[in-house]
N, C-alpha and C positions, 0 to 999 in steps of 0.2 A: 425557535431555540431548542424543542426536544429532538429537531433533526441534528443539530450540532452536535448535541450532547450524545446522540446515537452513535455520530461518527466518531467520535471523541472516547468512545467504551469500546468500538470494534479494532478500535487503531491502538487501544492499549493491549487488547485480549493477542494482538496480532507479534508486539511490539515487547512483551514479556519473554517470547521465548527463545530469541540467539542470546544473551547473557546467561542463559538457564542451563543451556546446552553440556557445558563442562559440570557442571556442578551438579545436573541430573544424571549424568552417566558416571560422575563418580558414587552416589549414592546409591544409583540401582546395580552398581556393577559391572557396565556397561560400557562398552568403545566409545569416544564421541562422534565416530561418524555414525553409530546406529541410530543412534538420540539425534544426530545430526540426521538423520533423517525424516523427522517430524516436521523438520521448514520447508521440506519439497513436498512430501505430504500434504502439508496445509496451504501449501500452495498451488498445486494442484486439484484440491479439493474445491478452493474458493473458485478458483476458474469454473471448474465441471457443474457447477451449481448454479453458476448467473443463468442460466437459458430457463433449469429449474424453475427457480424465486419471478423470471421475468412473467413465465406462462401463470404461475401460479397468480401473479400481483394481477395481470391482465384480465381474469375469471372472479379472482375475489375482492381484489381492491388492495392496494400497496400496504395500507396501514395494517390492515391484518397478515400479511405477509410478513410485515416488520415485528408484529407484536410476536407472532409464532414463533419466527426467525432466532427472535434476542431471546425468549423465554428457553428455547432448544442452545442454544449459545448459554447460557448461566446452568445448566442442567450439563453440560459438555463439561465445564469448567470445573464442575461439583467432581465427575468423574476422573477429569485429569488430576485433578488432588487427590485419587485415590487410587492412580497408577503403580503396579509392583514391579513392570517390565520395559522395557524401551519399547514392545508389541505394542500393549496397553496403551502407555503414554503416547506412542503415533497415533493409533487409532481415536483416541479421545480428541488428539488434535485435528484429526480431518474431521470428524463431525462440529467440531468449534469453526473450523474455517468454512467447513459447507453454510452453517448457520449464520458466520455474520459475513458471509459473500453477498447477502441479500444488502445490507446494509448503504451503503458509498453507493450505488449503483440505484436505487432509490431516492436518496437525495440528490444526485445529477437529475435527471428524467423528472422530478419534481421542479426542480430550479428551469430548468429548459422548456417543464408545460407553463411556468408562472411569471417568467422572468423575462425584458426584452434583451437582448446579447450584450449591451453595454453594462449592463444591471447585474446581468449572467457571469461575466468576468468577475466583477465586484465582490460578488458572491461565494464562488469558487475559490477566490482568493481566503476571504474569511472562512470558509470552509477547511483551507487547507495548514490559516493558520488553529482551527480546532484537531483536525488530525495530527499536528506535530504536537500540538500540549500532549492529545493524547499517545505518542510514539513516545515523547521526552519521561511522560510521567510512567508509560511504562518501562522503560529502563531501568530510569532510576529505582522507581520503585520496584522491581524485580529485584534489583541488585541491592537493595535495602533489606527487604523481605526475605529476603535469601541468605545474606550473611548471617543478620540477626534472629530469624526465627526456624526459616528454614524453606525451600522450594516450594513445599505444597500449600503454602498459605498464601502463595502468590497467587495460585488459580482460585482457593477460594475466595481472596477479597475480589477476582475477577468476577466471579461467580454472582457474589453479592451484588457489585454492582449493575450486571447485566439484567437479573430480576426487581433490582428498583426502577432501571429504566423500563420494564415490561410494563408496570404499573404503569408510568407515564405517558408510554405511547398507546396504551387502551383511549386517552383522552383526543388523541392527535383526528383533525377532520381530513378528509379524503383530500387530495389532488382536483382544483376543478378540471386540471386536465387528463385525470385520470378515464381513459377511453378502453374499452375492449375490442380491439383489433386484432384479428387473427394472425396467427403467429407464420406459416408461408409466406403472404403477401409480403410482410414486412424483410423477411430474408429475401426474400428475393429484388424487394429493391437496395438492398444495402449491397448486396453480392453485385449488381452493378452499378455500383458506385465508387469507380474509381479512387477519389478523393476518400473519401471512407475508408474503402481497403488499405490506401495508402497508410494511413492514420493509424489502423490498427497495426500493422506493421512495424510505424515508429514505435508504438506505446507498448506489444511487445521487447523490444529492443532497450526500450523503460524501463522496462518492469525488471529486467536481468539485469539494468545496469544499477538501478535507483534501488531496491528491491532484494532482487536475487544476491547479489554480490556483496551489497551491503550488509546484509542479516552476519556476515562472517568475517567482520573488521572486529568485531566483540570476541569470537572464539580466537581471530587472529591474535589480538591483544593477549587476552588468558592461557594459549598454548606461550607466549613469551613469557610468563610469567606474574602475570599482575592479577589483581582479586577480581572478584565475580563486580562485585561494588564499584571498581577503578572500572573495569570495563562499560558494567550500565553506566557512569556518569560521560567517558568520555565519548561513547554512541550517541546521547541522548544531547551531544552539542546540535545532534541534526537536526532536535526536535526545536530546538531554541534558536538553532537559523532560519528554520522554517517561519515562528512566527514572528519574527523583526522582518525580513525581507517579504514574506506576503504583504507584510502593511505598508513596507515600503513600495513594494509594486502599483499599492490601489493609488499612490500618486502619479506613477507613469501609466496606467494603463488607460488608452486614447490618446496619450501624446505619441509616445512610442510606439513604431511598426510592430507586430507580433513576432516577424523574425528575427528582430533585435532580440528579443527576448528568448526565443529557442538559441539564438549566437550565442547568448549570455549562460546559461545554461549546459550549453555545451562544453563549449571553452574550461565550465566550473569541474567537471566531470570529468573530463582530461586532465587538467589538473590537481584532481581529488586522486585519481588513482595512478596518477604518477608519484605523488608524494609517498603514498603507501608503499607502492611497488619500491622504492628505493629503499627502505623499511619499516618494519612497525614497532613502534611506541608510542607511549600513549599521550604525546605531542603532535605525533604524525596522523594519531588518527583522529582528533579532535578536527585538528584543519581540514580532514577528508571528510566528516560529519559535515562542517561547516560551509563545504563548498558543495556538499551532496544536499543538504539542505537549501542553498541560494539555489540549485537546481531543480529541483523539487517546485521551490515556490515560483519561481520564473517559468519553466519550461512544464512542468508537468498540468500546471493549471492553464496555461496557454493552449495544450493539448487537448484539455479535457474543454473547453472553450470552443476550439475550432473545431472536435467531434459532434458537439450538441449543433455545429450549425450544417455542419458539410452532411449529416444525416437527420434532418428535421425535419422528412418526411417519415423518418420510419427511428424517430428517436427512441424511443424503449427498446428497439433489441438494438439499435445501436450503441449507447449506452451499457448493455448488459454485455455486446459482445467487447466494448473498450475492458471493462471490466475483467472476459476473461484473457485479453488480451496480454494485458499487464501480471496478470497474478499467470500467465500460463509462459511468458518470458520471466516472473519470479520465480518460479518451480526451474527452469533450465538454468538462473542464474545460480540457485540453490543446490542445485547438481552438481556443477561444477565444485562449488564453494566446500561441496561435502567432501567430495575425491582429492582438491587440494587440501582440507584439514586432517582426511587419511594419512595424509603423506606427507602432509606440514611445506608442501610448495605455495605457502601464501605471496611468495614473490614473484611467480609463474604465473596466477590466478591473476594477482594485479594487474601483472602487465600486461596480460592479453587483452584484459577489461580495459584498461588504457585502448589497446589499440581499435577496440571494437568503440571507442566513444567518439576518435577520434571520425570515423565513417560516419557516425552515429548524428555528429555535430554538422556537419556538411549538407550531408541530406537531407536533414530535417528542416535546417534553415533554406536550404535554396525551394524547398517545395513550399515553404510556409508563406515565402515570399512571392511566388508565382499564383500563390490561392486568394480568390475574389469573396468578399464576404456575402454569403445570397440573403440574410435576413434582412429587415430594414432594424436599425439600431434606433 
């Protein structure tokens, strides 16, 4: 349970900051594409650190990794609250995403030393519906926090919460499958492994579209006009798709082939960001949370699924490199997302995403379907 709850604090610390975007740069002063530039930052950041956190958990044992991790994460947060510059406030945000990059990438690798793959699915699922409480509650709550009291108390109840869970994961016991294996070997067998590679390629490709792109439906809404609040609640429908459709999946999952479920996912994503692309409002984008959330729960967790098994010889850097896989296609989604809120082409942004999902959906399913499962379940 204190693994949920881990993931459930990094996913809000992550999940406060595109509603914040407008409302920080209007207080500091600030352009929102500067302040906009905090989401590629930290996302960039959580990539650059999984190999970090991986080497470091491998020598000292995951749970101290994790306890460091979050304690440097609620110390980030302390500082982002006491940001004067869009400088500042980037910088506080890459060290908050270096810190809880260790996080998500921890609980996979743990779930995959303990769990058999049918179990594993199951798992992942509830995991993912902990991640979207945590995405939904930090919107909302941002966007709460924000109107009524004001921006920087959003990082420190982050704050808070991140060193209550430090306390608790001091209690947490090690991984039995926690191993120290040298960190070459294991690249080298992932670097030839096809299936792997492939993988990580779709899950970059995730990560810009689920991720990168999405962080900027929030700013899109607020550059049309609507409040920091209307925007956190109508992002935060992701969060609340995410957990109806994860628990609805753990009823299909074993009846249904796994590319059913990346089809299903796809298909949600192409028509998440066509709805947008034709304009935004904050009807439009509630339905684009919604169907980016059924994709999320369907296809991201199937991902995260068939990584733990296609790299089960060398699952910890595998794992850590899914990790910066996704947060390294969120940092290029984020890019993009920044230069179209420069210049207010959120229609242009949309619809390439559109067409980049529509590849997106193709490929993934016909490999997923071609792929033999090697574990016994």
């Amino acid at each position: 349970m204190i693994l949920i709850i881990a993931a459930f604090v990094s996913m809000i610390d992550r999940s406060v900051m595109p509603p914040l975007v407008p409302v920080i740069a209007e207080d500091l002063g600030a352009a929102v594409d500067s302040v906009g530039h905090s989401l590629t930052v930290y996302a960039v950041s959580y990539a650059a650190f999984q190999l970090f956190w991986a080497t470091l958990a491998a020598r000292y044992g995951r749970v101290r990794v994790l306890v460091a991790s979050t304690a440097l994460g609620g110390v980030a947060n302390v500082c982002t609250a006491l940001s004067y510059d869009a400088v500042s406030y980037g910088v506080t945000r890459a060290i908050a995403g270096a810190a809880f990059s260790a996080t998500i990438t921890t609980v996979l690798i743990y779930y995959g030393d303990t769990l058999p793959i049918h179990r594993r699915a199951v798992a992942t699922a509830n995991l993912a519906a902990a991640i979207s409480l945590g995405l939904a509650a930090g919107t909302v709550g941002a966007g709460a926090v924000a109107q009524w009291w004001g921006w920087r108390w959003v990082y420190v109840c982050v704050a808070v919460f991140s060193l209550a869970l430090t306390a608790g994961l001091v209690r947490l016991a090690e991984s039995v499958g926690d191993i120290r294996e040298p960190l070459i070997p294991s690249l080298r067998r992932l670097a030839v492994n096809p299936w792997a590679v492939g993988i990580l390629v779709f899950t970059l490709i995730e990560g810009a579209l689920l991720i990168g792109v999405f962080n900027y439906l929030a700013v899109a809404l607020q550059v049309s006009g609507e409040s920091v609040l209307t925007a956190g609640l109508a992002t935060a429908a992701f969060g609340a798709s995410v957990v109806v459709f994860s628990q609805l999946t753990k009823l299909i999952l074993g009846r249904w082939p796994a590319w059913v479920l990346m089809l299903q996912a796809g298909i949600a994503i192409i028509c998440a960001y066509t709805v947008v692309a034709l304009g935004v409002s904050s009807s439009t984008v509630v339905a684009a949370a919604i169907l980016l959330g059924l994709a999320w729960a369907m296809g991201h967790t199937t991902m995260q699924t068939w990584m733990t098994d296609a790299a089960a010889d060398s699952r910890p850097i595998g794992m850590s490199f899914f990790s910066i896989a996704l947060f390294t296609g969120a940092s290029i989604g984020a890019a993009f997302g920044n230069v179209a809120a420069g210049a207010q082409h959120f229609g242009t942004l949309f619809g390439i995403t559109t067409a980049v999902a529509i590849v997106y959906a193709i490929t993934s399913t016909v490999a997923r379907s071609r792929y033999v499962v090697r574990e016994e379940e």
